[in-house]
N, C-alpha and C positions, 0 to 999 in steps of 0.2 A: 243802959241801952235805950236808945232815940225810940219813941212811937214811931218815926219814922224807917228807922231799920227794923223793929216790930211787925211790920205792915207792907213790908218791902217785898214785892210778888212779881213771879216771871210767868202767873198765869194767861195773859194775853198772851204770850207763844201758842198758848192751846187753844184757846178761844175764839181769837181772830180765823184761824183755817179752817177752828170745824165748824165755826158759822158760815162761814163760806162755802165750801162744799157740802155743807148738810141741803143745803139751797139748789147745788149747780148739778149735782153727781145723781140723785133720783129724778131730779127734769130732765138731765142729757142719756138718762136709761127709759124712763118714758117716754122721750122722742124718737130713741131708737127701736123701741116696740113698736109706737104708732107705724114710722115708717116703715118698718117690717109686715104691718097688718093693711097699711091703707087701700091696696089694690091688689089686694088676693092672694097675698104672699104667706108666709108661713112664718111663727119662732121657732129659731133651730138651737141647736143644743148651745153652740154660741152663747145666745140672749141667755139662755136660763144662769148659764156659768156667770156670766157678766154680773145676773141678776145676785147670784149668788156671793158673789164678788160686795156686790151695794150693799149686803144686809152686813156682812161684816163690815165694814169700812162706816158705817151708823154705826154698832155697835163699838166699833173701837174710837168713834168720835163721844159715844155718849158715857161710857168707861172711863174715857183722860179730863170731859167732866165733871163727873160725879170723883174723880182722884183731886181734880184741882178744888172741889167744894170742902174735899179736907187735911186740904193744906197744899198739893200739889201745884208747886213754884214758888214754895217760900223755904225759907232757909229751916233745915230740918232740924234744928236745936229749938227753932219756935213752935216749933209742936208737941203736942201731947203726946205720950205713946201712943193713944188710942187711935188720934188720927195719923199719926204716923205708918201707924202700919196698914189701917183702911186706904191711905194714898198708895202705897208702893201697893198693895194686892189691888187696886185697880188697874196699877201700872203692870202689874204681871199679868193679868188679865188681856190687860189691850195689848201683849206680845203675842200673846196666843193667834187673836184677831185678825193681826198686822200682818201676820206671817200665812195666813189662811187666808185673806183677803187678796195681797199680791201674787200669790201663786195660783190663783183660781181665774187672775185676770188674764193670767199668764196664759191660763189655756182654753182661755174666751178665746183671743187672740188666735193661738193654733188652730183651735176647732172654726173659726171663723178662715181661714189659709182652706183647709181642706173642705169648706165649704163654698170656696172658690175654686180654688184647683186640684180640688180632689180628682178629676180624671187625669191625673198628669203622675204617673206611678211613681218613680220615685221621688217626688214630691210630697205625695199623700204618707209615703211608708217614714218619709222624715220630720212629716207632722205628728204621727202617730208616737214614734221615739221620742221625740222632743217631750210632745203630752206626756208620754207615760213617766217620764225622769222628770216631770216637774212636780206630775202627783206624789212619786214616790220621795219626794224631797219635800214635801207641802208636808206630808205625813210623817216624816220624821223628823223636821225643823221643830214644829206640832209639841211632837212628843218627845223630844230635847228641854221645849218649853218648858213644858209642864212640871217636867221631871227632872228638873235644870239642881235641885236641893234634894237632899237626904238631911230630915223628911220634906216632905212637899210643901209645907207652909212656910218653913226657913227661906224662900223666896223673896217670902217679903216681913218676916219677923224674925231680925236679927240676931233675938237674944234668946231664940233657940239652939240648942248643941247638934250641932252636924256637917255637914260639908257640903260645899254648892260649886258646880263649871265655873271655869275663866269665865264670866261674861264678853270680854271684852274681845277675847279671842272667836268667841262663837259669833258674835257678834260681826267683825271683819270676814270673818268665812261664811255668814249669812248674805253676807253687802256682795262679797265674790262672786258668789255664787249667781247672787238676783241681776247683778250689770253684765256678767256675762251671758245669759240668759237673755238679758233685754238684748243684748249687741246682736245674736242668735236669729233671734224673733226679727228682730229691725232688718236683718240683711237676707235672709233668705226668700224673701217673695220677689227681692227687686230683678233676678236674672227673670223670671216668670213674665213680670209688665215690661220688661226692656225689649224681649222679642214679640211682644206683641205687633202685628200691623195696627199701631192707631195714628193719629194727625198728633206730631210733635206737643204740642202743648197740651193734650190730651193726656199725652205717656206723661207728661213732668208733673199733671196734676195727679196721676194718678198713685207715682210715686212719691211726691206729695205726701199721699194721704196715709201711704204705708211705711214713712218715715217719721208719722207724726210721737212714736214713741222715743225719739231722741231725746223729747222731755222728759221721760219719765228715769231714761240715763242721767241726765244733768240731775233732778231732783236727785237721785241716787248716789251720786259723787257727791254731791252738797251733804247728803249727810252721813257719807264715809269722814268728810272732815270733824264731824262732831260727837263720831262716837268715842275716843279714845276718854274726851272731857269727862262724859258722861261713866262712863266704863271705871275710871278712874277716881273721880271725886270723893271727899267725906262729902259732900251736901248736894246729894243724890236728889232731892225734890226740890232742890233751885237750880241748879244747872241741865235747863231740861232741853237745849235746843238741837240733844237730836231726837228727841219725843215730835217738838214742833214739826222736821223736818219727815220723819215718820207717817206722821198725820198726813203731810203736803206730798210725799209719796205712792202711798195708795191711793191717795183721790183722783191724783193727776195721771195714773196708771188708766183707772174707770176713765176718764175724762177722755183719755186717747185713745182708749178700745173703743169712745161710741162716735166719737165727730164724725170716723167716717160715713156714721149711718144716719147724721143731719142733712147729708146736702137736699132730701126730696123737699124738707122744708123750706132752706135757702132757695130752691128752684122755684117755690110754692109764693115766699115772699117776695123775690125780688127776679123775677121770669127775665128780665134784659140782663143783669150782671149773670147769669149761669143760666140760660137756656138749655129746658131738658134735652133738645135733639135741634137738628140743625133745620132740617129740612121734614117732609113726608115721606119721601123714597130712604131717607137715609135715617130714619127712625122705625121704617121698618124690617133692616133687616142689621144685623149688629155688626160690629168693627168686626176685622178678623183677624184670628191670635196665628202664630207660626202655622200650627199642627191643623188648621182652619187651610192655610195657601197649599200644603200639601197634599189636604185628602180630596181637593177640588181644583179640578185644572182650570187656566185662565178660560172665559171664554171666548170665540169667536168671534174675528174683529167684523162680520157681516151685522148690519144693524139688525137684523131679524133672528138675533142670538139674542137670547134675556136667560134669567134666574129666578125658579119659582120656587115657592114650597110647594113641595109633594108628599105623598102617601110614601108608605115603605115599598112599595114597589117599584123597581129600576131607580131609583133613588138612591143620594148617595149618602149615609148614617156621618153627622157631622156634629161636633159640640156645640151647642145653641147656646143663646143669655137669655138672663131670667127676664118673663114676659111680665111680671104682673107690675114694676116700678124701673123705668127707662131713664128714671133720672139717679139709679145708685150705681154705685160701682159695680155690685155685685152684677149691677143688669148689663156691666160691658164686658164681664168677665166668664161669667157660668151659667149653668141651669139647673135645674135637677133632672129634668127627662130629654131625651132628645128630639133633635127635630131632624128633619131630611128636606136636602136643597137638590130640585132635580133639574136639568138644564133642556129644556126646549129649543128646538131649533125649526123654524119656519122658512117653507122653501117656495119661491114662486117658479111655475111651470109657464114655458113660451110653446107656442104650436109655429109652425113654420111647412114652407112644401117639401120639402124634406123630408121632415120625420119632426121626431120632439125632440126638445133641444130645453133639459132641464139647466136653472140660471144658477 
């Protein structure tokens, strides 16, 4: 045998992605905290998930690491036992991870939905479902993991007596499961921004922004093509490109839950390509969504008709947007308290010999 096939590693599938998203994926969750805190906003359960989301997505970058330091992506007859099985119990390790990580983003995502259109009821009641069947499938993919062998270390030390899952099977019904779920997620906000009243290229960036998870489908079909390889193989720690692909999944998941919460920065650096608000009149008071045209009638075509904010009295109780950053989405879409729009109307009085004669 050649030094060269000796030596022959498909560790750079691992390497390359997780150097790159160890870099991209806690800067683009940093950003979105900032811009959640810069002007008086709050972190809502969202962030923390999201957050939650990052530490495993490290953790399962720095696992396919410490797997490839012994020996993972080299042909598995070039190893030791020793390291042979330290590689694969990292690689069982970072399923645990993987699967904890994308389902958690999952319902960043949701909780972020009902953190927009939570007054919209059965909206809210189908974020809630959705959340609750993605947890309870986080928890049992989880614990499939784990307990994938009889005993539990035959996972990843082969020349224990026992019996272990189809991987490859659970594997496909994993992948099912997670592209359906994204397809889910991708389509159910869009009737939400379609009736909105905003200005055309408004609505399109805005769904835009809540299409942005189509990436994280495509990653997800990419590596439905390579699990069969893998699933199937004798030389289980050189054929690892759907580990690579894995990696490139969960990151690009995080990646899409947070852009949307970049633009305050975008608006911050470059103010002419995405100006936070158009005008002064039209920055202070917000687009209107459907359920907005309906709980408030047009007003009066007499120029001495305007629209104020008022107190709760004679006032008419309307969903507001969030005041404290004008340049996120959030702030065209919800709030958390309401506001009330009360409509004044100003009348000029003429005197005549007659009598009065209101105008």
């Amino acid at each position: 045998m050649s030094a060269a096939t000796l030596n022959e590693s498909n560790a750079h599938l691992i390497y390359v992605p997780t150097g790159v998203f160890l870099i991209a994926c806690p800067l683009l969750v940093a950003i979105r905290f900032w811009s959640r805190t810069r002007k008086g906003g709050h972190v809502g359960a969202d962030d923390y998930t999201v957050l939650a989301a990052l530490v495993c997505a490290l953790a399962s970058g720095g696992l396919m690491i410490a797997a490839c330091v012994y020996g993972y992506g080299r042909h598995l007859k070039d190893l030791s036992p020793e390291d042979r099985m330290q590689a694969l119990k990292y690689f069982w390790l970072c399923q645990i991870t993987y699967k904890s990580c994308i389902n958690l983003t999952k319902a960043s995502i949701l909780l972020l939905y009902l953190r927009i259109f939570g007054n919209v009821k059965w909206f809210r009641w189908l974020c809630i479902v959705l959340t609750t069947i993605v947890a309870i499938y986080c928890v049992a993919s989880v614990t499939i993991t784990i307990f994938q062998c009889t005993p539990v270390p035959r996972a990843y030390d082969k020349t224990l007596d026992g019996t272990c899952i189809n991987n490859g099977q659970f594997w496909f019904a994993n992948s099912g499961f997670s592209i359906a779920t994204d397809l889910i997620i991708l389509c159910i906000p869009l009737p939400m921004v379609y009736v909105l009243q905003l200005p055309r290229a408004q609505k399109f960036a805005l769904i835009a922004v809540f299409t942005l998870g189509v990436f994280v489908v495509i990653t997800s079909c990419l590596r439905v093509t390579t699990i069969n390889v893998q699933a199937t193989t004798n030389d289980q720690t050189y054929e690892i490109a759907s580990t690579m692909w894995t990696v490139i999944e969960m990151n690009v998941a995080i990646v899409c839950a947070c852009l949307p919460q970049i633009r305050p920065l975008i608006v911050m650096l470059f103010p002419r390509l995405m100006p936070a608000s158009h005008s002064r009149d039209r920055s202070e008071r917000p687009p209107n969504s459907d359920s907005l045209a309906k709980s408030v009638s047009s007003p009066a075509k007499s120029d001495y008709s305007h629209w104020t904010v008022g107190d709760r009295q004679d006032s008419i109780a309307m969903g507001a947007v969030r005041k404290p950053d004008r340049s996120s989405e959030e702030y065209i879409l919800s709030e958390d308290r309401t506001m009330y729009i009360q409509k004044t109307v100003r009348y000029s009085v003429e005197y005549s010999k007659d009598g009065l004669n209101p105008v």
